[in-house]
C-alpha positions as CSV (number, residue, x, y, z in Angstrom):
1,X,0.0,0.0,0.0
2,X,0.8,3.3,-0.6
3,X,2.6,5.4,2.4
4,X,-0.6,7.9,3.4
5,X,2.1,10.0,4.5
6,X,3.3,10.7,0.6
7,X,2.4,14.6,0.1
8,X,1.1,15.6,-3.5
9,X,4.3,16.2,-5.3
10,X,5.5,12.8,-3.9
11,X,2.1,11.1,-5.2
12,X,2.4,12.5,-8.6
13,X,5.7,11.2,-9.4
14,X,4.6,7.8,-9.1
15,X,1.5,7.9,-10.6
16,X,3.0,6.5,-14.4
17,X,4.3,3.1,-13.0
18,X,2.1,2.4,-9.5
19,X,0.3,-1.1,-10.3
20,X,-2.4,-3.2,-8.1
21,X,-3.0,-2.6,-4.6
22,X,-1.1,1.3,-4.5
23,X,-3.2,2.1,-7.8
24,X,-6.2,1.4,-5.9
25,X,-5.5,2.9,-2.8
26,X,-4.8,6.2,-4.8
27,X,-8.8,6.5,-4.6
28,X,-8.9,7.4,-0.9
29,X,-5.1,8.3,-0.8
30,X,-5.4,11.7,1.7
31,X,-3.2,13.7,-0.5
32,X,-5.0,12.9,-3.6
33,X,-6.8,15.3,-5.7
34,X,-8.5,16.6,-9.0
35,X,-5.0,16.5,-11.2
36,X,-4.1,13.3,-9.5
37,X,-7.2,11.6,-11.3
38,X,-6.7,13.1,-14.5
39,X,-3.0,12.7,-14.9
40,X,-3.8,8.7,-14.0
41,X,-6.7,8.7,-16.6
42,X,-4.4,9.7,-18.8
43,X,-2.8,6.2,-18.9
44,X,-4.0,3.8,-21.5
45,X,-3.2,0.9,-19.1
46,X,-5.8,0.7,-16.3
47,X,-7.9,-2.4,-16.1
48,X,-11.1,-2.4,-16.5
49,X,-11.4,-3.6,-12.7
50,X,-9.8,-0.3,-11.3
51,X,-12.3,1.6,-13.6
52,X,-15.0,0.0,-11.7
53,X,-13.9,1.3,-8.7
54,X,-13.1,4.4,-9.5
55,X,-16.7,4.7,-11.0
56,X,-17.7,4.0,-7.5
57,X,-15.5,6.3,-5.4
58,X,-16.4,9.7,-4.7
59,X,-13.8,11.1,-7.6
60,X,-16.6,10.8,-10.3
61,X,-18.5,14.0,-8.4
62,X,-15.8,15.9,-10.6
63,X,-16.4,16.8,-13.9
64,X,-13.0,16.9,-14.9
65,X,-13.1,13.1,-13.8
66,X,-16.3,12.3,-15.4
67,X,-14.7,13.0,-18.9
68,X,-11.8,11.7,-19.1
69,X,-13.1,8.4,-17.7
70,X,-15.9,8.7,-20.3
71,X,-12.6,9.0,-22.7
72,X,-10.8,6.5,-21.4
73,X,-10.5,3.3,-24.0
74,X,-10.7,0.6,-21.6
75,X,-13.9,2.6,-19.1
76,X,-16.7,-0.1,-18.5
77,X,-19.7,0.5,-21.2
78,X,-22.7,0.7,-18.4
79,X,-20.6,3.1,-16.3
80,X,-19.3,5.3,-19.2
81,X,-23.0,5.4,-21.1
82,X,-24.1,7.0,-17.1
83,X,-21.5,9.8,-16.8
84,X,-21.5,10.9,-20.8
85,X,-25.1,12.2,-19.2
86,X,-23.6,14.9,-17.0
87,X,-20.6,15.7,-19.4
88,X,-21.4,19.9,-20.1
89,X,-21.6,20.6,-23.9
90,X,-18.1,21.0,-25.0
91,X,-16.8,17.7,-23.6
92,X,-20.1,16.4,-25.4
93,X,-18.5,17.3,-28.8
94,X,-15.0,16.3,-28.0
95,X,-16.4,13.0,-26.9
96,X,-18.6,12.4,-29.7
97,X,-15.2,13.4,-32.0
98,X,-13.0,10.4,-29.9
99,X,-13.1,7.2,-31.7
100,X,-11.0,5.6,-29.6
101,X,-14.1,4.8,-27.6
102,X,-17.4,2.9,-27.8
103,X,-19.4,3.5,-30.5
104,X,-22.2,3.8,-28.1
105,X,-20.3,6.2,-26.0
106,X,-20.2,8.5,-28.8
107,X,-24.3,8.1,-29.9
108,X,-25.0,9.1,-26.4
109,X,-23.4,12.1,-26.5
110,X,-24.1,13.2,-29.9
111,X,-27.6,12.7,-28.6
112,X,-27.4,14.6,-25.7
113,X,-25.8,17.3,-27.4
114,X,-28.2,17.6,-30.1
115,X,-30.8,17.5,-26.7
116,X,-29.1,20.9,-25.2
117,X,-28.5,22.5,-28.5
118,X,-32.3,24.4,-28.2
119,X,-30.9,25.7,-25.1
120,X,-27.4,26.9,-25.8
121,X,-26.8,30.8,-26.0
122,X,-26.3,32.2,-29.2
123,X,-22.5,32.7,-28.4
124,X,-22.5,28.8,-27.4
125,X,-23.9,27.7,-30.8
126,X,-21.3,30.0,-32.8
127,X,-18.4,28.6,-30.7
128,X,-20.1,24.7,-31.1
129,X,-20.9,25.6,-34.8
130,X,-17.1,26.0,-35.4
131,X,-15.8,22.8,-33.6
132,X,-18.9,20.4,-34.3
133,X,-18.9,17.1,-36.2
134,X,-21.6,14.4,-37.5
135,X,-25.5,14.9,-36.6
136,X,-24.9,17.9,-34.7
137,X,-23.0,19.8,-37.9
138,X,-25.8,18.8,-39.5
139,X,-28.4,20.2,-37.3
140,X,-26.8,23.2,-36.8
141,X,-27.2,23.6,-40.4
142,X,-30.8,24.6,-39.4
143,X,-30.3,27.8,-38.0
144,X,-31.1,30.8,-38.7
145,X,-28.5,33.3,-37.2
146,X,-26.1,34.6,-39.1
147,X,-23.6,34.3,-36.7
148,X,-23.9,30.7,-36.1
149,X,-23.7,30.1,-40.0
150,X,-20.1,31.7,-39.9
151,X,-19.0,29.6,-37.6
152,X,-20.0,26.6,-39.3
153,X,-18.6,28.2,-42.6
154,X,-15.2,28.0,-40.5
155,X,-15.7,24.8,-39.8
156,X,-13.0,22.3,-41.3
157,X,-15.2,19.2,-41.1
158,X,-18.0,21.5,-43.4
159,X,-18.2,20.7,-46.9
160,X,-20.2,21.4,-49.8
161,X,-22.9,19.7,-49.8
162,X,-23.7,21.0,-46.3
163,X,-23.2,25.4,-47.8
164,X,-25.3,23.9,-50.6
165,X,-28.5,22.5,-48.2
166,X,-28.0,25.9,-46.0
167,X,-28.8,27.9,-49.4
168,X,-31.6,25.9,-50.9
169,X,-33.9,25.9,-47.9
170,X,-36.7,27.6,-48.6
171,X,-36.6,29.9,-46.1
172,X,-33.0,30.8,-45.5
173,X,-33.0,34.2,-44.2
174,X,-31.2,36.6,-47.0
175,X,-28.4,37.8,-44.1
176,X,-27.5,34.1,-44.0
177,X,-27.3,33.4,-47.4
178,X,-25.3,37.1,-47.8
179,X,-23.2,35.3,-45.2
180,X,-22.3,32.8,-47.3
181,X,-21.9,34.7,-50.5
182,X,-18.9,37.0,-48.9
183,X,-17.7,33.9,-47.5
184,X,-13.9,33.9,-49.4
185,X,-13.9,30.3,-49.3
186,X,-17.0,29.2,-50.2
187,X,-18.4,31.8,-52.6
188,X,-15.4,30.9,-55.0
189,X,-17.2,27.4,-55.7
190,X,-19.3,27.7,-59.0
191,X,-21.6,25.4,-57.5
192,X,-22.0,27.6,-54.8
193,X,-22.6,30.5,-56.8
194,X,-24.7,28.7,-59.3
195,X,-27.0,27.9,-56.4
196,X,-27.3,31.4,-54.7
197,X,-28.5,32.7,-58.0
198,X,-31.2,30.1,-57.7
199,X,-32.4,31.6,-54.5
200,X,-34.2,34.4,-54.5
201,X,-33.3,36.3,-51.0
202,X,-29.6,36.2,-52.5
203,X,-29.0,40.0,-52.4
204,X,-28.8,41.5,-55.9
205,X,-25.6,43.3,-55.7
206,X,-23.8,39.7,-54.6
207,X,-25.6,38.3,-57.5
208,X,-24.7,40.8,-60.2
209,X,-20.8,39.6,-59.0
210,X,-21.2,35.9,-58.9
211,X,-23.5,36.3,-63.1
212,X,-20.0,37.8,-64.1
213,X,-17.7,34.7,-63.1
214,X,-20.2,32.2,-64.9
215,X,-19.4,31.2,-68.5
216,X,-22.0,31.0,-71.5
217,X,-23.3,27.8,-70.8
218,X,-23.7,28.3,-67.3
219,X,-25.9,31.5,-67.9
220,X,-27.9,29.6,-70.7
221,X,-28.7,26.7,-68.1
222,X,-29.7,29.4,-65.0
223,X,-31.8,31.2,-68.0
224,X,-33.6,28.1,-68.7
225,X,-33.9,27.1,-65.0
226,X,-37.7,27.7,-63.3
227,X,-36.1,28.3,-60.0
228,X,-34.2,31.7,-61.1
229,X,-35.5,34.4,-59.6
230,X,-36.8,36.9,-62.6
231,X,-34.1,39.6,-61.3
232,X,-31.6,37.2,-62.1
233,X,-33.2,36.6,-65.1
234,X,-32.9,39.8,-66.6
235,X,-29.2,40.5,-65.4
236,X,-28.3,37.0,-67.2
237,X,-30.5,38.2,-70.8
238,X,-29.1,41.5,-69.9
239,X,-25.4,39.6,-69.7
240,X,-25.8,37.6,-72.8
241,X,-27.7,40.0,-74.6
242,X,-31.2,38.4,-75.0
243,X,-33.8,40.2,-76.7
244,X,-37.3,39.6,-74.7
């Protein structure tokens, strides 16, 4: 057993190599604390019968506990399914990102996540919108803030055929879709373009730019296409020089 009389700086240079009976009694050690737990989560060799126990002890009060034992590869199923429940929303989306863990592990916190997201401040979604992945990306994709839309438009796991279902909903607000259209990145995409002229909340000086970059054929499709709005229209006969 561990000497109870080992002060914290004593007890975290052993906590990389202590096995059996001293890992266990690092659970009620008396100078144990917060980092203690963490650093010792941090190895990828606990047994699944210390996880137990720790699950039991009174170190799983701790949120900082809860996720990285909810992280941790080798973290019983039943126990880590209970604490992804009272993980707060950014662990969520780390957790849900880790596939080092349980497949389940991660449904149950993309699904709480996507539970809270009704609930999260505006500045919350914008910083989530950034950072998210899988269902959640997807559903954020749904709102109608500007803001939030930038911040999925910086997102690295975003790609085109998520900026093209933000434009064609029906009732995409015009600042979001004039969010997108300034967007450096994705307003270069003819495809992106090509489907912002489509939509008629698109703001007309954004469309004027994005008629100019198409070629002939392009402008001949859009003309032809029942969805154009009948501004665009008559910039694009106006373009090609169309005689109504």
């Amino acid at each position: 057993m561990l000497d109870p009389k080992l002060t914290s700086d004593q007890l975290w240079t052993v906590l990389d190599t202590i096995q059996g009976d001293d890992l266990t009694s690092i659970l009620s050690h008396p100078s144990s604390s917060e980092k203690h737990m963490v650093k010792l989560l941090e190895r990828q060799d606990l047994g699944e019968a210390f996880l137990k126990k720790l699950a039991q002890s009174q170190w799983m009060k701790n949120a900082r506990v809860q996720f990285y034992f909810v992280n941790h590869q080798q973290a019983p199923l039943a126990d880590a399914m209970n604490f992804v429940k009272f993980l707060f929303w950014r662990d969520l989306n780390l957790v849900l990102t880790n596939f080092r863990i349980a497949t389940e592990v991660r449904h149950m916190a993309e699904s709480m996540l996507i539970q809270r997201l009704p609930a999260l401040a505006t500045g919350e979604k914008v910083t989530l919108a950034r950072m998210a992945a899988g269902q959640v990306l997807k559903m954020l994709r749904l709102e109608k803030d500007p803001r939030v839309v930038q911040g999925l438009l910086e997102n690295p796991r975003i790609t085109e055929d998520d900026v093209l279902f933000l434009i064609n909903q029906p009732r995409t607000p015009a600042p979001v879709l004039e969010q997108v259209a300034r967007d450096p990145k994705w307003s270069s995409r003819r495809e992106i373009r090509i489907a912002l002229l489509r939509n008629g909340s698109t703001p007309t000086s954004l469309a004027i730019t994005f008629i100019s970059s198409l070629n002939l054929t392009e402008l001949r499709t859009l003309l032809s296409d029942p969805k154009v709005p009948l501004s665009v229209r008559r910039m694009i006969e106006t373009k090609i020089g169309v005689r109504r």
